[in-house]
N, C-alpha and C positions, 0 to 999 in steps of 0.2 A: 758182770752186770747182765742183766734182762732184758729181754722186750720190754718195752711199758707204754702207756697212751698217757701223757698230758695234754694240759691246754695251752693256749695262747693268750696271754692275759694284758699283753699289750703289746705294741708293735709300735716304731719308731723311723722317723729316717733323718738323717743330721744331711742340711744344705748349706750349711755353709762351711766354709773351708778349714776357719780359723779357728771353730766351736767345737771344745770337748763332746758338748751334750748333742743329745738328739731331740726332736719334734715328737710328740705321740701323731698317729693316726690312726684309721680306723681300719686300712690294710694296706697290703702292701705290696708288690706289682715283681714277684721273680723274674730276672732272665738272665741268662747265662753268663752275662758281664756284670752281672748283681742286682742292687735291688736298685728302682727304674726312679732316679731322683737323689739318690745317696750317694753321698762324697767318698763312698770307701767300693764304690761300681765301677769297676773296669778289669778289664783281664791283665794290667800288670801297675806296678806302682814301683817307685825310689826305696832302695833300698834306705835302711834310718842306721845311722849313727852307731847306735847299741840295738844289739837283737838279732841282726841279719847276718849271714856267713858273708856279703858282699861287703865290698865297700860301699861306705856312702853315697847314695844320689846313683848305684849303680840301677836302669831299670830292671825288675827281675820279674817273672811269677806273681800274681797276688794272689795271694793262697787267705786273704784277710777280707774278701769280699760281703761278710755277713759277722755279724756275734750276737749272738744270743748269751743270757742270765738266767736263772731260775728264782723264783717267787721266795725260794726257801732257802736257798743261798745269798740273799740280797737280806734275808733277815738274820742270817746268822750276824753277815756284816753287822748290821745295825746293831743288834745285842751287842757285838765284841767290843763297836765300838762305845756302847753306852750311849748313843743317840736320840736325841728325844723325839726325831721324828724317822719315817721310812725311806728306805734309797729306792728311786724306782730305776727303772730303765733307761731312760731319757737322762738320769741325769748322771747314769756310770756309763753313757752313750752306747749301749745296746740297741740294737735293732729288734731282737725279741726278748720278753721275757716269759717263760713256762711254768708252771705250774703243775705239781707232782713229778716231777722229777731233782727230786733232793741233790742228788750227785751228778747234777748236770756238767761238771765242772771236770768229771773224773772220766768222760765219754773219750774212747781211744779213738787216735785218727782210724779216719775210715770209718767210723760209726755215720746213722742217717737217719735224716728227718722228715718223713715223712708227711703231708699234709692234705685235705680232700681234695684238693683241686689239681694235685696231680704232684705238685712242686716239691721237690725233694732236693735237703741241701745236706752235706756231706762236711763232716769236722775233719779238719785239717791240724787243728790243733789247741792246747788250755790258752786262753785270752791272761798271760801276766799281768796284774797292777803296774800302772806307770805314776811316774812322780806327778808329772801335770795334773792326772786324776785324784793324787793325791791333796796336791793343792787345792784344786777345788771342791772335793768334796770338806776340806777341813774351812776353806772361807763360804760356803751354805748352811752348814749345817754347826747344832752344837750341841754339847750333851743333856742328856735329865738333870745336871747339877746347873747346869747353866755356862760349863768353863768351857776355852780354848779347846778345838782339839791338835794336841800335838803334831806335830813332822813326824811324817813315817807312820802313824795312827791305821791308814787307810792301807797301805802299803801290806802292813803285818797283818792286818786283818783279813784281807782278802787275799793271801795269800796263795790259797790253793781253792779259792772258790771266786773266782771272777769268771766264771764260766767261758765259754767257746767260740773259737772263730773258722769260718769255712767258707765255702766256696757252692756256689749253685748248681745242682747235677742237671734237675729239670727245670723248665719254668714252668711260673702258675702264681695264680692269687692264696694268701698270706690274710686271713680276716682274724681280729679280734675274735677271739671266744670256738675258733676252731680245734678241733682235737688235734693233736700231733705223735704218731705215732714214733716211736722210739728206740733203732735198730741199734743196739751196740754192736759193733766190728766184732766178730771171730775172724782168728785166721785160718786157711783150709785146715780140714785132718791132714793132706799129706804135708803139710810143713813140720806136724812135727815127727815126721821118720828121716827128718835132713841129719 
């Protein structure tokens, strides 16, 4: 992958605890323990059930403090799933969604986001579909025929495009309709003479 400059085409932050989804607003406030209002802010969180090398409830790292989607990966979803309307942000609970960045989803750890105000956030890793999200996007939403959407629907679709989660290198203001500039990770030249 390349450099590249998308935008920011909406921004979110989920307050309450219990709520898949996120709030849209109009930006949104970096700093180093996440974003300033967001239930996924703070420098460590419970490990979960399935996912984590810990056990359960064990506290570790949160390496989950930000996720971002991309404009053009929320509509693949949407085609695959056959949906008669759009998935935004807010309701696969990202905190950003960008635009022109297609393969946001495919950015290696250590890649970085860069943004004007200074704020720079760093992917730690691809955000997996979970069952919960799965549920709810199949009880919002339904298709162009008008049916059901299946269990697992949401799952298979977003498979490899539920875009990324990371952690805040700088802080800084986060605005709607900001450029974000777009570092994919290389690793040194001398790593590969190991």
């Amino acid at each position: 992958m390349k450099r590249s400059i998308g935008q920011v085409e909406n921004v979110c932050l989920g307050t309450t605890e219990d709520e898949l989804g996120k709030e849209p607003r109009l930006l949104l406030n970096a700093q180093l323990s996440g974003f300033v209002g967001d239930r996924h802010g703070s420098h460590e969180r419970k490990a979960w059930d399935v996912g984590d090398k810990q056990v359960s409830g064990t506290i570790r790292r949160n390496e989950r403090q930000w996720s971002a989607v991309s404009l053009e990966e929320l509509a693949e979803i949407a085609q695959t799933m056959d949906l008669s309307e759009s998935l935004s942000a807010a309701t696969v609970g990202a905190n950003i969604c960008l635009s022109g960045v297609p393969n946001l989803s495919h950015l290696p750890k250590g890649s970085i986001l860069k943004f004007p105000s200074g704020a720079e956030l760093i992917v730690e890793e691809y955000n997996p579909p979970c069952v919960d999200m799965d549920e709810k996007i199949a009880a919002m939403h339904s298709t162009n025929s008008g049916s059901t959407i299946p269990e697992g629907a949401f799952l298979a679709a977003s498979k490899y495009s539920r875009g990324v989660v990371g952690v805040i290198e700088v802080s800084g203001i986060i605005h709607v309709g900001d450029k974000v500039t777009v570092i994919p990770y290389k690793a040194p030249a001398w790593m590969g003479k190991l």
